[in-house]
C-alpha positions as a LaTeX table, in Angstrom:
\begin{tabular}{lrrr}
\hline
Residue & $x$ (\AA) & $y$ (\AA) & $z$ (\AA) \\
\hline
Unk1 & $-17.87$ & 7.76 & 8.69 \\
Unk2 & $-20.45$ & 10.47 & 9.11 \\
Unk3 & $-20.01$ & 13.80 & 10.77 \\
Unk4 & $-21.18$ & 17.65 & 10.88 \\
Unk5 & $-18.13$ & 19.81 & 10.17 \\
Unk6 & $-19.63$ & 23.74 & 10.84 \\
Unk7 & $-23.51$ & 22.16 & 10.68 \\
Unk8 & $-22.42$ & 21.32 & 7.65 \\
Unk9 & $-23.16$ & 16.88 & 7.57 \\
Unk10 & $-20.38$ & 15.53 & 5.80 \\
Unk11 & $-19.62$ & 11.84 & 4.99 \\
Unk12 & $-15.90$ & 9.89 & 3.80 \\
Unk13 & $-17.06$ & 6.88 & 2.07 \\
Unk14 & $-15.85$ & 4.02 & 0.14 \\
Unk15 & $-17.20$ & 3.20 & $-3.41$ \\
Unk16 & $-19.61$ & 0.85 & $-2.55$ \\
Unk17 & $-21.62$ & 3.44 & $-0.11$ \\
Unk18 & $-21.49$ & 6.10 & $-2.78$ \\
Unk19 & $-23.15$ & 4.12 & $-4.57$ \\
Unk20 & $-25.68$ & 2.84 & $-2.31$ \\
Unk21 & $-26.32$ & 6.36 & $-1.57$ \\
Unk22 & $-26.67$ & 7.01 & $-5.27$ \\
Unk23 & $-24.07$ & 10.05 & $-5.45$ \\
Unk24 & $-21.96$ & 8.07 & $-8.30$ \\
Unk25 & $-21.49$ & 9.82 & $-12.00$ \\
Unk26 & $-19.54$ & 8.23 & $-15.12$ \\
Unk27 & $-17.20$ & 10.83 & $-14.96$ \\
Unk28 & $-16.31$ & 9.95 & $-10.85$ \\
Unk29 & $-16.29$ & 6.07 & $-12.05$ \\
Unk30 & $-13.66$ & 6.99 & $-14.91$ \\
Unk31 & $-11.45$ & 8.90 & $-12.04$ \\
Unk32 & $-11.67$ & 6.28 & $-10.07$ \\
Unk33 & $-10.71$ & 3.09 & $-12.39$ \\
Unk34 & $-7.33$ & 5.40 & $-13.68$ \\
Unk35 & $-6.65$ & 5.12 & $-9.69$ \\
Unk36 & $-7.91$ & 1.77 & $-8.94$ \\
Unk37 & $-6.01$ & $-0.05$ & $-12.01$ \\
Unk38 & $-2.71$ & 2.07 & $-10.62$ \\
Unk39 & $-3.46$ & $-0.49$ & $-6.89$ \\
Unk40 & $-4.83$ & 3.15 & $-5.09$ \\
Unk41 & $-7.50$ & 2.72 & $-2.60$ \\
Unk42 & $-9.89$ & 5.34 & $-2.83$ \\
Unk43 & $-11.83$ & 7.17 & $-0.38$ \\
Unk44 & $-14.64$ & 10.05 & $-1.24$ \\
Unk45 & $-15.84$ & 13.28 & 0.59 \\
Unk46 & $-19.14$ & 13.80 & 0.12 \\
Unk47 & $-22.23$ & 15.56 & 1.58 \\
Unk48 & $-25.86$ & 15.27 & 0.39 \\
Unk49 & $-25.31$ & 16.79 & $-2.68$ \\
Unk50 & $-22.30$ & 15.38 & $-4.51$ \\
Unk51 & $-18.96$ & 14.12 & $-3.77$ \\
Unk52 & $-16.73$ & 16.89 & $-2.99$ \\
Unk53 & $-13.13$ & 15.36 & $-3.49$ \\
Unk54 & $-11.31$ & 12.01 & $-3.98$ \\
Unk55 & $-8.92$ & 10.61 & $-1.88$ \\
Unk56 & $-6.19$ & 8.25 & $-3.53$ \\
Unk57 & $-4.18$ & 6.17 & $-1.53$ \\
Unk58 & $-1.09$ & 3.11 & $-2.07$ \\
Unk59 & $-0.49$ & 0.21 & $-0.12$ \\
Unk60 & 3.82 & 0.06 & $-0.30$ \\
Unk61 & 4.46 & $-3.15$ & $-1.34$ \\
Unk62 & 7.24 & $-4.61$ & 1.08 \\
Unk63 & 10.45 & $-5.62$ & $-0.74$ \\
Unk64 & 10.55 & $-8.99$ & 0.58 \\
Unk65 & 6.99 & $-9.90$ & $-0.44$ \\
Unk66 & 7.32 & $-11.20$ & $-3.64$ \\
Unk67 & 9.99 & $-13.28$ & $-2.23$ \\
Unk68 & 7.98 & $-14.44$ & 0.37 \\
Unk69 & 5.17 & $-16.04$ & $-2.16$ \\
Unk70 & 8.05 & $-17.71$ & $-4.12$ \\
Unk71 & 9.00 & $-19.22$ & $-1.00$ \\
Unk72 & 5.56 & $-20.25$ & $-0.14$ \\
Unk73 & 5.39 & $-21.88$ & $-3.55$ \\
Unk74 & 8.35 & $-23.82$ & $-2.99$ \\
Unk75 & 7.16 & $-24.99$ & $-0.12$ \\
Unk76 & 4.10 & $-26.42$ & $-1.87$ \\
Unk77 & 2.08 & $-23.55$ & $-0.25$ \\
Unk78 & $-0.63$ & $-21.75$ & $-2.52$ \\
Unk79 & $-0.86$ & $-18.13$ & $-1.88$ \\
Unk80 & $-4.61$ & $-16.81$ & $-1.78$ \\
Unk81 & $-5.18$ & $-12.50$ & $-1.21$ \\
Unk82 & $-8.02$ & $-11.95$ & 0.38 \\
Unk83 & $-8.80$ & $-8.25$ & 0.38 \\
Unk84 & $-11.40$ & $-5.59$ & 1.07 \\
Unk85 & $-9.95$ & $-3.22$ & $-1.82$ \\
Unk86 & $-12.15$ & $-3.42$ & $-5.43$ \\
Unk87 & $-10.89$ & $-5.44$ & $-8.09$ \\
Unk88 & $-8.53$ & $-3.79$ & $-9.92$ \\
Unk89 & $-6.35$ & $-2.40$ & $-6.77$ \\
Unk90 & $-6.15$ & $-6.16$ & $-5.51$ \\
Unk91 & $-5.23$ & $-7.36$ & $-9.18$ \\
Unk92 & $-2.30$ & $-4.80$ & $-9.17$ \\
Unk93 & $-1.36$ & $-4.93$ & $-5.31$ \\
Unk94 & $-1.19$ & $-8.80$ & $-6.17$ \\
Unk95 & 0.58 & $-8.55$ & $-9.40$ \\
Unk96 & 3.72 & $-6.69$ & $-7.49$ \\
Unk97 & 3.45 & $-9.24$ & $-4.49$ \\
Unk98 & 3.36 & $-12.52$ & $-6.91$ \\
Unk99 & 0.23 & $-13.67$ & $-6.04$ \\
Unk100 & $-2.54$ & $-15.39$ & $-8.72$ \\
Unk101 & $-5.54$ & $-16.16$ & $-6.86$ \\
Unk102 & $-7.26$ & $-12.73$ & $-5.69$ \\
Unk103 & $-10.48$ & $-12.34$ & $-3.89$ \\
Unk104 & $-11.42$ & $-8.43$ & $-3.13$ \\
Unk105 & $-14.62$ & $-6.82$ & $-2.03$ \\
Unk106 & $-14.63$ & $-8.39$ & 0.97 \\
Unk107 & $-16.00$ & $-7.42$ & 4.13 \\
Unk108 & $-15.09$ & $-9.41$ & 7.85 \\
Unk109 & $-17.42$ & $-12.13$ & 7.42 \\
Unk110 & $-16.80$ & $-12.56$ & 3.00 \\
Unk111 & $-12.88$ & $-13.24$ & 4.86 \\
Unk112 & $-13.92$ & $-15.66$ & 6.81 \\
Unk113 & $-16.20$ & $-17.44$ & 4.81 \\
Unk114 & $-13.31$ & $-17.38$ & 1.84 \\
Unk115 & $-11.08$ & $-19.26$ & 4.86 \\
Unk116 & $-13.36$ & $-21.71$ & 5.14 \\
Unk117 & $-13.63$ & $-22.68$ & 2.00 \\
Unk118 & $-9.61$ & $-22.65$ & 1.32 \\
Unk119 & $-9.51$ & $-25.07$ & 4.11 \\
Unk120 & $-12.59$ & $-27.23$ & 2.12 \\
Unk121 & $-10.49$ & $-26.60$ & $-1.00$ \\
Unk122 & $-7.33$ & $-27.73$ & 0.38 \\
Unk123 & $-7.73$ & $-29.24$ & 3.89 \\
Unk124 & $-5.82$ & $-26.84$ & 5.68 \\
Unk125 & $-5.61$ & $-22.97$ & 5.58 \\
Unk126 & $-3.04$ & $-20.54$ & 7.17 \\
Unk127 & $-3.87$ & $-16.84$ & 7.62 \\
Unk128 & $-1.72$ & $-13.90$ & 7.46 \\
Unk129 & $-3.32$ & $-10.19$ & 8.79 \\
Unk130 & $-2.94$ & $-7.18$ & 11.10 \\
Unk131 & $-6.17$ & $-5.24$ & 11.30 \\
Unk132 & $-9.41$ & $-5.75$ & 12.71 \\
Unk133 & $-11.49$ & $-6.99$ & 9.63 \\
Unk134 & $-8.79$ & $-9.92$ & 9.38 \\
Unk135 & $-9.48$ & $-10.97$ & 12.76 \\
Unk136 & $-12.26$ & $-13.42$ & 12.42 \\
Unk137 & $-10.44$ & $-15.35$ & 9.51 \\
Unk138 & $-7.38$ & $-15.60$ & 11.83 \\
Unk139 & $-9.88$ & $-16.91$ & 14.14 \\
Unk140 & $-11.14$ & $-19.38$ & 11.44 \\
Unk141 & $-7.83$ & $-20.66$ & 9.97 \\
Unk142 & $-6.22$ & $-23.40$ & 11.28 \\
Unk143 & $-2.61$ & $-21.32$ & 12.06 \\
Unk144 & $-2.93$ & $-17.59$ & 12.11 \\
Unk145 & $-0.49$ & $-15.20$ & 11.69 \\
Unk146 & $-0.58$ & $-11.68$ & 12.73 \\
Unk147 & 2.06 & $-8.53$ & 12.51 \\
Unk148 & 2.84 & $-7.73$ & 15.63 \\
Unk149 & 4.40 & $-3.99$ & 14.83 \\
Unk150 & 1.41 & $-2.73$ & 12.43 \\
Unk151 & $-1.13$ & $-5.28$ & 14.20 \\
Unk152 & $-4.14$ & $-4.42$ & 16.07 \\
Unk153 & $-4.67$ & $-5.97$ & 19.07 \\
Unk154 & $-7.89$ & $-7.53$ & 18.15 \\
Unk155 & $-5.90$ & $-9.58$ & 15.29 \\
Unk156 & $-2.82$ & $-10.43$ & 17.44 \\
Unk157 & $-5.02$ & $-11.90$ & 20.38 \\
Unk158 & $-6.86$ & $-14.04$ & 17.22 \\
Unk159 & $-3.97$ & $-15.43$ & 15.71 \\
Unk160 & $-1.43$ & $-18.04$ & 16.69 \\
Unk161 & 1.66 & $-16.59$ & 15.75 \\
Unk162 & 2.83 & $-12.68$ & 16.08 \\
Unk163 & 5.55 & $-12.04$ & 13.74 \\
Unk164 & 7.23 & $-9.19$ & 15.45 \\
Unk165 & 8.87 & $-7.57$ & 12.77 \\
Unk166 & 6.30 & $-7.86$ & 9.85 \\
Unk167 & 8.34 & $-9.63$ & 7.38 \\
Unk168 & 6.52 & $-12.09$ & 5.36 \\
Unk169 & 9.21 & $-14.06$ & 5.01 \\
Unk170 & 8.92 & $-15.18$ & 8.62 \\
Unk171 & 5.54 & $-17.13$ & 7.13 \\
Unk172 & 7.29 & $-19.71$ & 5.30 \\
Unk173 & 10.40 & $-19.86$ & 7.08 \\
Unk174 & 7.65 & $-21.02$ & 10.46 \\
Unk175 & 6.49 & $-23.65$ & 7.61 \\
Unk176 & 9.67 & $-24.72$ & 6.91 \\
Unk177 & 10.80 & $-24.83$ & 10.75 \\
Unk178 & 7.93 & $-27.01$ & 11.29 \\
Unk179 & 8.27 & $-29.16$ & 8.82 \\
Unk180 & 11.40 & $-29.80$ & 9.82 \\
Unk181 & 10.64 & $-30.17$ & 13.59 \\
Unk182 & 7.71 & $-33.36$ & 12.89 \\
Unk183 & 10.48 & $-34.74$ & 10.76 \\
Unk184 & 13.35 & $-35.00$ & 13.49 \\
Unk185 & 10.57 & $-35.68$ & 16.43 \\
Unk186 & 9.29 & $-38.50$ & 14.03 \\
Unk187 & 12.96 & $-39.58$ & 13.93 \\
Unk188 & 13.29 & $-39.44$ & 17.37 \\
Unk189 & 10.86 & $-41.45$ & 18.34 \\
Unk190 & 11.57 & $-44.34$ & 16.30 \\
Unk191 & 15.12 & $-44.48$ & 17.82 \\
Unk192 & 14.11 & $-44.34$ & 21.25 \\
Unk193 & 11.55 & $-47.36$ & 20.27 \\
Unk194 & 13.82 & $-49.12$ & 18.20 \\
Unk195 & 16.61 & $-49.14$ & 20.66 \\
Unk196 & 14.10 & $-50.29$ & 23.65 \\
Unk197 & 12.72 & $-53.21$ & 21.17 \\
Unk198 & 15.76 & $-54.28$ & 20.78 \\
Unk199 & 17.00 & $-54.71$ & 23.79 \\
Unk200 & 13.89 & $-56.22$ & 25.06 \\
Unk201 & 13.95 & $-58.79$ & 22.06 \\
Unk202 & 17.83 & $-59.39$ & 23.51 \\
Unk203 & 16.41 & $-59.57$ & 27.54 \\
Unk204 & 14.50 & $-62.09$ & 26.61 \\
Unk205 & 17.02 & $-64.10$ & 24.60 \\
Unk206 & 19.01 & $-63.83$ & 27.79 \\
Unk207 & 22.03 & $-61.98$ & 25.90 \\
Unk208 & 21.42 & $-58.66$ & 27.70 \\
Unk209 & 23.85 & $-57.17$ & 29.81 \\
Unk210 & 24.39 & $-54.35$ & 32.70 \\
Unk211 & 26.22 & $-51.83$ & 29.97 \\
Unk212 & 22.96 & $-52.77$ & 27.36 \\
Unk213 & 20.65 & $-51.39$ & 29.37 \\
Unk214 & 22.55 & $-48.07$ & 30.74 \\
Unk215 & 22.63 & $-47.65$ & 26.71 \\
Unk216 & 19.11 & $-47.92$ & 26.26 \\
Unk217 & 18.51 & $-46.14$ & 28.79 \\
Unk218 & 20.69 & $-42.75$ & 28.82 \\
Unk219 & 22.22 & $-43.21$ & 25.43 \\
Unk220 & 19.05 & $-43.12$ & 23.83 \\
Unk221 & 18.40 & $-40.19$ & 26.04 \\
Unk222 & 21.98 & $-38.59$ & 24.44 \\
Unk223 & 21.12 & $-39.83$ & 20.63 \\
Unk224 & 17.31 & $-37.91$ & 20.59 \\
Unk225 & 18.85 & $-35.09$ & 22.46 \\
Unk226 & 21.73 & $-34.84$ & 19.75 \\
Unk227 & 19.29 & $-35.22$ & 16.90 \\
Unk228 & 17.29 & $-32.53$ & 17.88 \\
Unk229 & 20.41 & $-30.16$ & 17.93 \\
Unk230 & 20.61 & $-30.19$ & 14.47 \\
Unk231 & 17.67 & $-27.83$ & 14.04 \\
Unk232 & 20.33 & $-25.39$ & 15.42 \\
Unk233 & 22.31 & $-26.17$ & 12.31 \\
Unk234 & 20.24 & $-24.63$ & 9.71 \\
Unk235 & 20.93 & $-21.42$ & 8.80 \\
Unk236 & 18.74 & $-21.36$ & 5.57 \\
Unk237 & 15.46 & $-23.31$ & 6.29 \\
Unk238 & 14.02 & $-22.95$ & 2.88 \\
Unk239 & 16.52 & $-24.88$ & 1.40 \\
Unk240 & 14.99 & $-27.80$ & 3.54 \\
Unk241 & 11.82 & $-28.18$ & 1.57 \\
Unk242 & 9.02 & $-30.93$ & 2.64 \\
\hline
\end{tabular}
């Protein structure tokens, strides 16, 4: 952003602007790497002469994040960052979360385009996010996820899924959920069909009976109904892996 504090036209930029506007020095780049390799994001204040001060901030890493990648790995889910921070705060932010694969300098559209190719890559891509640069790549994904507490409004109309309480954990345990889910409904619908074929193939061997078909009929109502209970009787999904 640009602005005139006392007529005096002031700018807070990022490190790529500075140096589009040709106000970097080898002693600001050596302040800035000690920062950058510590995972800071940097801002600068600078007017038309210089920068004027550097701003170092941290992303706090959220206990249950590295947990949440292990669980996405045992899922057979490959974790991806996709980031607008440099290099070297992604490598470190991605170190502490447990995460290999980094991309970082990238703006809205460099998110979306890394999407797409993740989903070229791998056939399918699910995107995690809260702000408004993330918002086209929840867009693009095939299942986005946005944090509905720290979430703009922009992402969490985008995405698919609001996790209300920002725990990453909620990611794969939705994965696992699902997984889950297809598996039962899969089960449930070969019972109801097997059941009906049977019957039929017994209708037409004239062996049916009155009591056959209320079976067919309502207790294969009862047996899918009582199948799909049992996702009530999961208390750890993760431990029900694909």
């Amino acid at each position: 952003m640009r602005g005139l504090i006392a007529g005096r036209p002031l700018m807070l930029a990022n490190h790529r602007w500075i140096e589009e506007l040709g106000l970097c020095s080898s002693d600001l780049e050596a302040s800035m790497q000690v920062h950058e390799r510590q995972g800071h994001s940097l801002s600068l204040l600078a007017d038309d002469s210089g920068v004027l001060a550097l701003i170092a901030v941290a992303d706090t890493v959220r206990p249950s994040s590295a947990a949440a990648m292990e669980a996405l790995r045992s899922l057979g889910v490959t974790p991806v960052m996709l980031t607008g921070d440099n290099a070297a705060t992604a490598t470190a932010i991605a170190a502490l979360s447990g995460i290999e694969e980094v991309r970082s300098n990238l703006l809205p559209q460099d998110k979306l385009e890394a999407v797409a190719d993740l989903q070229a890559r791998y056939g399918f891509a699910a995107m995690a996010g809260d702000g408004i640069n993330d918002a086209p790549a929840l867009a693009q994904a095939d299942i986005g996820f946005a944090m509905g507490a720290a979430g703009t409004h922009i992402a969490i109309e985008a995405a698919d899924v609001v996790i209300m309480n920002d725990d990453l954990m909620r990611v794969p345990e939705t994965i696992a959920l699902s997984r889950r889910t297809f598996r039962i409904l899969r089960q449930n619908i070969a019972l109801a069909l097997g059941i009906k074929a049977l019957f039929l193939v017994l209708t037409v061997a004239g062996n049916a009976t009155m009591w056959m078909a209320v079976f067919a009929d309502m207790g294969t109502s009862l047996i899918v109904i009582a199948n799909g209970l049992r996702l009530l009787r999961s208390p750890n999904l993760l431990t029900h892996r694909r």
